[in-house]
N, CA, C and O of each residue as an XYZ file, in Angstrom:
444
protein
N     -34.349    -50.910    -28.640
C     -34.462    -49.465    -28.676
C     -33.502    -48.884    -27.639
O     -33.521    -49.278    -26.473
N     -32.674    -47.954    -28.071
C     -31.467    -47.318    -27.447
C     -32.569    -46.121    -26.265
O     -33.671    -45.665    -26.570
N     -31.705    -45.846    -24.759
C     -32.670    -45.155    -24.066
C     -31.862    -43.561    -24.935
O     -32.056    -42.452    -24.437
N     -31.543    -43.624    -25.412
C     -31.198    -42.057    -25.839
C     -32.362    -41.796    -26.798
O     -32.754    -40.644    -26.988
N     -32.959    -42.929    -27.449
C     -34.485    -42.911    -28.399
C     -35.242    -42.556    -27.607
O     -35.786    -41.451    -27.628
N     -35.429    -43.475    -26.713
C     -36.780    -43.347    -26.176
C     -36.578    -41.875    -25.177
O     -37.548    -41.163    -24.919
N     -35.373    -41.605    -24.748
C     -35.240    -39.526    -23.832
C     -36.150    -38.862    -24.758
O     -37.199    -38.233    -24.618
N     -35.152    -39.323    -26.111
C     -35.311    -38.227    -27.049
C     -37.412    -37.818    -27.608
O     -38.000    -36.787    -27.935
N     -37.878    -39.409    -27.419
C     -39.613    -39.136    -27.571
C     -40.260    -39.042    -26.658
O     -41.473    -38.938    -26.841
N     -39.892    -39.039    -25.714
C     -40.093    -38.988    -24.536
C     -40.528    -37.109    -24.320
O     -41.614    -36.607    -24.028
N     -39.236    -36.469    -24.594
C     -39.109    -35.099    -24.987
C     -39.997    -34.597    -25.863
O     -40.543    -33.501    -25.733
N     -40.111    -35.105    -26.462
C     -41.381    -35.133    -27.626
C     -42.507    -34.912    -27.460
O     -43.044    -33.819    -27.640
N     -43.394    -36.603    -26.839
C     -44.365    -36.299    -26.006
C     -44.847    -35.388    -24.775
O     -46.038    -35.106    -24.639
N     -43.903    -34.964    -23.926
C     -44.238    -34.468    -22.973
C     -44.891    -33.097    -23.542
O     -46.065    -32.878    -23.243
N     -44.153    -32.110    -24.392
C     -45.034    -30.859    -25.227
C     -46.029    -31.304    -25.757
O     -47.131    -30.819    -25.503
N     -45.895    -32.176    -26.487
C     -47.397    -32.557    -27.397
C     -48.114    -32.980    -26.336
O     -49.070    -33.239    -27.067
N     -48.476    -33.256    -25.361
C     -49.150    -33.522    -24.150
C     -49.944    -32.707    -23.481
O     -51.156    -32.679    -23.269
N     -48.585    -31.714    -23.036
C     -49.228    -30.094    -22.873
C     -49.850    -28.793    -23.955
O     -50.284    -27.679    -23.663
N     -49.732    -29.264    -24.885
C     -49.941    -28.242    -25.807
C     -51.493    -28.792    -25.830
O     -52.451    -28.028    -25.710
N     -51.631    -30.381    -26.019
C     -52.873    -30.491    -26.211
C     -54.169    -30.676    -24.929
O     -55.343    -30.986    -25.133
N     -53.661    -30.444    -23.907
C     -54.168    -30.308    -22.842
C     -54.508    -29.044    -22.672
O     -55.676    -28.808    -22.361
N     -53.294    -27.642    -22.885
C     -53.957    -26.251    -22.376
C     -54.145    -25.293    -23.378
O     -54.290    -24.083    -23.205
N     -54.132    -26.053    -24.688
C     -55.125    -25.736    -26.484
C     -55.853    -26.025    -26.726
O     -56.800    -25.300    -27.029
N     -55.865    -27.562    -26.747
C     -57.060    -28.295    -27.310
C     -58.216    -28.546    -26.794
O     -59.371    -28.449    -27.207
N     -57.595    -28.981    -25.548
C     -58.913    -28.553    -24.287
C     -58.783    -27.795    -23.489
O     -58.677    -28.071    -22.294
N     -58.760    -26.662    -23.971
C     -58.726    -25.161    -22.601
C     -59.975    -25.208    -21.954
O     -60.118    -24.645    -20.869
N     -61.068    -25.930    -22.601
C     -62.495    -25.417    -22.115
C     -62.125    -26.373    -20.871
O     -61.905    -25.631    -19.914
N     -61.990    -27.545    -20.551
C     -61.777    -28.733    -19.442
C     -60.607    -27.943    -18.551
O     -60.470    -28.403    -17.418
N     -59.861    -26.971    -18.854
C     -58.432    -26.366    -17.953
C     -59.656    -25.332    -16.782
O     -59.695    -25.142    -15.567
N     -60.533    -24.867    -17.996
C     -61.331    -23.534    -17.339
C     -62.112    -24.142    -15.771
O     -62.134    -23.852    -14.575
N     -62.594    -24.988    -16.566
C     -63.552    -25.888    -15.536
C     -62.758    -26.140    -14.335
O     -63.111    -26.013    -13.163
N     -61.520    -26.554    -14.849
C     -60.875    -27.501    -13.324
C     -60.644    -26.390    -12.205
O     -61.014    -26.252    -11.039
N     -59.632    -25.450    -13.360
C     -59.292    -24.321    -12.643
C     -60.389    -23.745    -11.215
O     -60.093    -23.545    -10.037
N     -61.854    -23.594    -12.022
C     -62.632    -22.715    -11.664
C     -63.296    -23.430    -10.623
O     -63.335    -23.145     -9.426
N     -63.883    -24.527    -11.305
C     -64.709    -25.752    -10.344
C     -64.285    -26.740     -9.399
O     -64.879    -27.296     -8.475
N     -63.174    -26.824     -9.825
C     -62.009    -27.983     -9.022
C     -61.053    -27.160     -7.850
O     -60.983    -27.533     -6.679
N     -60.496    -26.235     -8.282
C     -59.198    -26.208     -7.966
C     -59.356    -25.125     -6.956
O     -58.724    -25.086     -5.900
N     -60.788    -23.704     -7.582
C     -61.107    -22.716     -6.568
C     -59.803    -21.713     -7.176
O     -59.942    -20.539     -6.833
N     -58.846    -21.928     -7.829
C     -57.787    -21.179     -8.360
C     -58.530    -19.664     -9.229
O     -59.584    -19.748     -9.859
N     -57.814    -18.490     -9.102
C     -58.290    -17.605     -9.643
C     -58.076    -17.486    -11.555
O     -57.849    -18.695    -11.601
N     -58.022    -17.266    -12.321
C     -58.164    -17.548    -13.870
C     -56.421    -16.967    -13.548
O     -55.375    -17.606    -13.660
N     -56.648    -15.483    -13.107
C     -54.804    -15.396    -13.469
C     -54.107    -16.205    -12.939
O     -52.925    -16.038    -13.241
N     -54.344    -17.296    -12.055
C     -53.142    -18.520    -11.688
C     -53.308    -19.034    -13.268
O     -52.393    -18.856    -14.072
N     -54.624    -19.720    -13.657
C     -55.199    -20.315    -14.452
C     -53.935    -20.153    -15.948
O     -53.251    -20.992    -16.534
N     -54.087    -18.821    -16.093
C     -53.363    -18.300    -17.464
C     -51.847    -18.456    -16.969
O     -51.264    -19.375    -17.544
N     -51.010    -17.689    -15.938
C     -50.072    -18.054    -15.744
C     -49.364    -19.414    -15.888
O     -48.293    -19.585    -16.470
N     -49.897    -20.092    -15.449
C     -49.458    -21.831    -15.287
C     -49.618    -22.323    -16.510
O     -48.907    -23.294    -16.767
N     -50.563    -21.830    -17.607
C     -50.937    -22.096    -19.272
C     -49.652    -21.740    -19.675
O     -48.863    -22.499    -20.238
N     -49.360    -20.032    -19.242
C     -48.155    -19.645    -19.702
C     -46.740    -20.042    -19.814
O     -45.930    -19.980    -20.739
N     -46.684    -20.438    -18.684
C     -45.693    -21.061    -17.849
C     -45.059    -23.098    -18.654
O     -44.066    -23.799    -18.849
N     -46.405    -23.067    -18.782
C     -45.996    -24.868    -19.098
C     -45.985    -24.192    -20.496
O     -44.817    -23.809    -20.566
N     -46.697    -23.754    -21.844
C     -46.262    -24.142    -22.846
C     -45.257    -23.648    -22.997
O     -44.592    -24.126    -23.916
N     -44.574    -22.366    -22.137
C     -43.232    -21.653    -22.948
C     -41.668    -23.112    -21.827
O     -40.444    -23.055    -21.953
N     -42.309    -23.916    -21.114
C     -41.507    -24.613    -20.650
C     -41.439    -25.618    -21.810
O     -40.378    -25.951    -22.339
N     -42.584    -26.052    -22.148
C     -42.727    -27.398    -23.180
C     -42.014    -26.857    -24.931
O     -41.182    -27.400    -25.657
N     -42.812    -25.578    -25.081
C     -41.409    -25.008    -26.265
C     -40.195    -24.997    -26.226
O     -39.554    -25.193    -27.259
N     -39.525    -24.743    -24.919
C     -37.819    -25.111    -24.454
C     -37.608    -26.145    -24.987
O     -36.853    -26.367    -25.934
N     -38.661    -27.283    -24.063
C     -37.841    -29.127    -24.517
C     -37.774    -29.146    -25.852
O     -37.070    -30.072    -26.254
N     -38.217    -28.507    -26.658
C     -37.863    -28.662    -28.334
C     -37.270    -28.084    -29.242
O     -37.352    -28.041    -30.469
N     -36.315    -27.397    -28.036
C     -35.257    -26.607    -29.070
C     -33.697    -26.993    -29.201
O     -33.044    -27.538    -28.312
N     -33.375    -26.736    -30.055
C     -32.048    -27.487    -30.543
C     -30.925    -27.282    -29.126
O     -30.024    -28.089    -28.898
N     -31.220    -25.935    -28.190
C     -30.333    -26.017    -27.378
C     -30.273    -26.711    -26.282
O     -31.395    -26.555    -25.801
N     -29.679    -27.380    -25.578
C     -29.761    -28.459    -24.437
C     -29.729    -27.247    -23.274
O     -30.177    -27.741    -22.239
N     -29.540    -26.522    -23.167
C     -29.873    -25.550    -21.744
C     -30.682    -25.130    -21.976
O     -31.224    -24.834    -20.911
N     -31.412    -24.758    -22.966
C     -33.375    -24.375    -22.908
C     -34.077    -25.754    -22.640
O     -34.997    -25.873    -21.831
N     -33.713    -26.488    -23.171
C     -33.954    -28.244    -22.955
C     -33.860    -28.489    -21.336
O     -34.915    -28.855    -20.818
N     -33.019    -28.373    -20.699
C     -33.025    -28.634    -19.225
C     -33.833    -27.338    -18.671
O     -34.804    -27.579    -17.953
N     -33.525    -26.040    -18.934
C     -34.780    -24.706    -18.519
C     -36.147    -25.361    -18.567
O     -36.642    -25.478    -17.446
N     -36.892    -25.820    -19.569
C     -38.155    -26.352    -19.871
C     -38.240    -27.299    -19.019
O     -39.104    -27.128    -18.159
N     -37.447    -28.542    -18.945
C     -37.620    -30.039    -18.214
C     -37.304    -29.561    -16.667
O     -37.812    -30.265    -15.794
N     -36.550    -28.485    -16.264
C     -37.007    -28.021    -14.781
C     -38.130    -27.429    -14.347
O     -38.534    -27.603    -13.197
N     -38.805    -26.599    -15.302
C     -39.645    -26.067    -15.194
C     -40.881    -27.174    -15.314
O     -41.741    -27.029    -14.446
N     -41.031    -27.913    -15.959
C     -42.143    -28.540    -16.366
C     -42.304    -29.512    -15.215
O     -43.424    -29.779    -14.780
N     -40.984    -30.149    -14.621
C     -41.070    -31.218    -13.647
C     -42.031    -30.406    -12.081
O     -42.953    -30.867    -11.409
N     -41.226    -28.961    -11.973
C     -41.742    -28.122    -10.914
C     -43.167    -27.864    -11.083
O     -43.957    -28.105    -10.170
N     -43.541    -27.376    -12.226
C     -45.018    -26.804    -12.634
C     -45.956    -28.653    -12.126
O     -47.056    -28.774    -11.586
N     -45.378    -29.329    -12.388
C     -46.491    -30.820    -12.264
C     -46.173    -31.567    -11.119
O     -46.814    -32.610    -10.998
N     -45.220    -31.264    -10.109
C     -45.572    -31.020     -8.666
C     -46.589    -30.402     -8.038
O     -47.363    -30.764     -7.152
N     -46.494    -29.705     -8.467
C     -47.282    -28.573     -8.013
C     -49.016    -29.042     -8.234
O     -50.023    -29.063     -7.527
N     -48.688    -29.354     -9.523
C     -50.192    -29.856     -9.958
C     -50.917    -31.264     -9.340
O     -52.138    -31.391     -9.255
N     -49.557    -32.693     -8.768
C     -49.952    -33.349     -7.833
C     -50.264    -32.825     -6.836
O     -51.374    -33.236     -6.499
N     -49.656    -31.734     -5.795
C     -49.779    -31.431     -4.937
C     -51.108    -30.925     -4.534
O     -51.622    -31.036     -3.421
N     -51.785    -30.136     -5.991
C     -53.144    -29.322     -6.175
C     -54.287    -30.303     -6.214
O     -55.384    -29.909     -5.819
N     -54.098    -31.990     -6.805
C     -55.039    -32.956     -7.132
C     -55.263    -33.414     -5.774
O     -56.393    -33.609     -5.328
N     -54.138    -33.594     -5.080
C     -53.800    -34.191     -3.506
C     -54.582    -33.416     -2.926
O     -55.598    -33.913     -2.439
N     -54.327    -31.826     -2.790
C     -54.924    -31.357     -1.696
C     -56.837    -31.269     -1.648
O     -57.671    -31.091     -0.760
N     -56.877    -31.554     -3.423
C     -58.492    -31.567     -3.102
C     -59.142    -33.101     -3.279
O     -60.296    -33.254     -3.679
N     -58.447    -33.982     -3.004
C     -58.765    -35.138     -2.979
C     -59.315    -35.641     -4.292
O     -60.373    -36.269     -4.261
N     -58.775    -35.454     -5.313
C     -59.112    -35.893     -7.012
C     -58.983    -37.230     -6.966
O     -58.405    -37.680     -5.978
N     -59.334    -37.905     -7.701
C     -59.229    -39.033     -8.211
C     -58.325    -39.695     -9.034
O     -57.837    -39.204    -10.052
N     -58.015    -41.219     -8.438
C     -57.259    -41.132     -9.210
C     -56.417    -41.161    -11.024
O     -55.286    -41.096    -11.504
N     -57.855    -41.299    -11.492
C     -58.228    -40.879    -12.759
C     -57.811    -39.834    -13.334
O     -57.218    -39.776    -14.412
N     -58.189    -38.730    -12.437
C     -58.057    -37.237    -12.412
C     -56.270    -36.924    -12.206
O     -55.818    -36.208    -13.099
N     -55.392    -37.319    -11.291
C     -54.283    -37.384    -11.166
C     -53.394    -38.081    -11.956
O     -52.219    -38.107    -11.589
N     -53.729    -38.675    -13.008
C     -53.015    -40.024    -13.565
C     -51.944    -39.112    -14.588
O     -50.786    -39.470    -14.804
N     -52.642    -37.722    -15.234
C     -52.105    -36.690    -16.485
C     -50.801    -36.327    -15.661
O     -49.654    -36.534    -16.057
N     -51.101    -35.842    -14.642
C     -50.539    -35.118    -14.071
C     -48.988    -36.011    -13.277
O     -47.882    -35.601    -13.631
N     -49.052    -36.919    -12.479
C     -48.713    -38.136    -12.220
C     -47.435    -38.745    -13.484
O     -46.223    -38.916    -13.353
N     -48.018    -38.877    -14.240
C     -47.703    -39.194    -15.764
C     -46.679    -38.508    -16.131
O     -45.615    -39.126    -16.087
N     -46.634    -37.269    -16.535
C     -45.670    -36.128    -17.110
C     -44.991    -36.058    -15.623
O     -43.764    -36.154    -15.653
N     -45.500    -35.927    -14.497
C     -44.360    -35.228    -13.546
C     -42.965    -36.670    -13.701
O     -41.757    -36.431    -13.721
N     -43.593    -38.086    -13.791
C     -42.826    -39.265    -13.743
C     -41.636    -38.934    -15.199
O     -40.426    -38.841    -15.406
N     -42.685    -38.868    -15.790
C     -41.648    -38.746    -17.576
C     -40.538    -37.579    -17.418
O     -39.423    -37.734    -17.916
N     -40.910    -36.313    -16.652
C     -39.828    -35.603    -16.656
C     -38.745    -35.933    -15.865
O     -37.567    -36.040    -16.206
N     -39.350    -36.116    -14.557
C     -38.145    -36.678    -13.817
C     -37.102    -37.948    -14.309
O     -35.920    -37.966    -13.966
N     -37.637    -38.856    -15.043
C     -36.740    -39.991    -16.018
C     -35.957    -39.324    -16.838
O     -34.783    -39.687    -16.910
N     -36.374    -38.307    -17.567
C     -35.801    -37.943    -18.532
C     -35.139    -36.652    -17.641
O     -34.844    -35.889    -18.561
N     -34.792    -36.061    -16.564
C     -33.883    -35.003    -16.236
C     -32.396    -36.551    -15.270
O     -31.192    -36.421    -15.048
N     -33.346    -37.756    -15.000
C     -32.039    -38.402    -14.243
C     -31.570    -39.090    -15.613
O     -30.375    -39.260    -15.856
N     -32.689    -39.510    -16.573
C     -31.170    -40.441    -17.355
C     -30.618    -39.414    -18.841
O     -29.885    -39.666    -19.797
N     -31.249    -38.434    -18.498
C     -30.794    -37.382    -19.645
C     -29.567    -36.939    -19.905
O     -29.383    -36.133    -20.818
């Protein structure tokens, strides 16, 4: 398997990841947000906002909305280690997050 395959699903997965994380289970986003994180709902919605219109970039035919999204998405899931870190999550709990911040960064160095 050529690594330009695996960028290219790589790119792939990372939206389908997020889409089904702050769609499919918004009710588990509400919770963390609210119960976990102490974050106010408008961070909550912003950062919803924020990652799917980043994760719609990685899937568009243009390679500079493609790198717009994959900067954005790598920054937004810093942020989100940084948020698991500071309240001492588990590492269960960090693994999503952990996960996508690793996949973007592979895919912005061998992209």
């Amino acid at each position: 398997m050529s690594i330009d395959l695996i960028i290219t699903i790589v790119k792939v997965i990372i939206p389908i990841s997020l889409f089904f994380v702050w769609v499919v289970r918004y009710e588990n986003i509400v919770q963390e947000f609210k119960n976990d994180f102490q974050y106010p709902s408008w961070l909550r919605d912003l950062t919803g906002v924020l990652k799917l219109s980043c994760a719609t970039m990685m899937l568009s035919s243009s390679i500079e909305l493609q790198e717009i999204g994959l900067f954005g998405i790598t920054a937004l899931m810093s942020f989100a280690v940084v948020t698991h870190l500071r309240i001492g999550s588990t590492p269960r709990k960090m693994l999503p997050s952990i996960t996508l911040l690793l996949l973007s960064l592979m895919v912005l160095y061998l992209g």
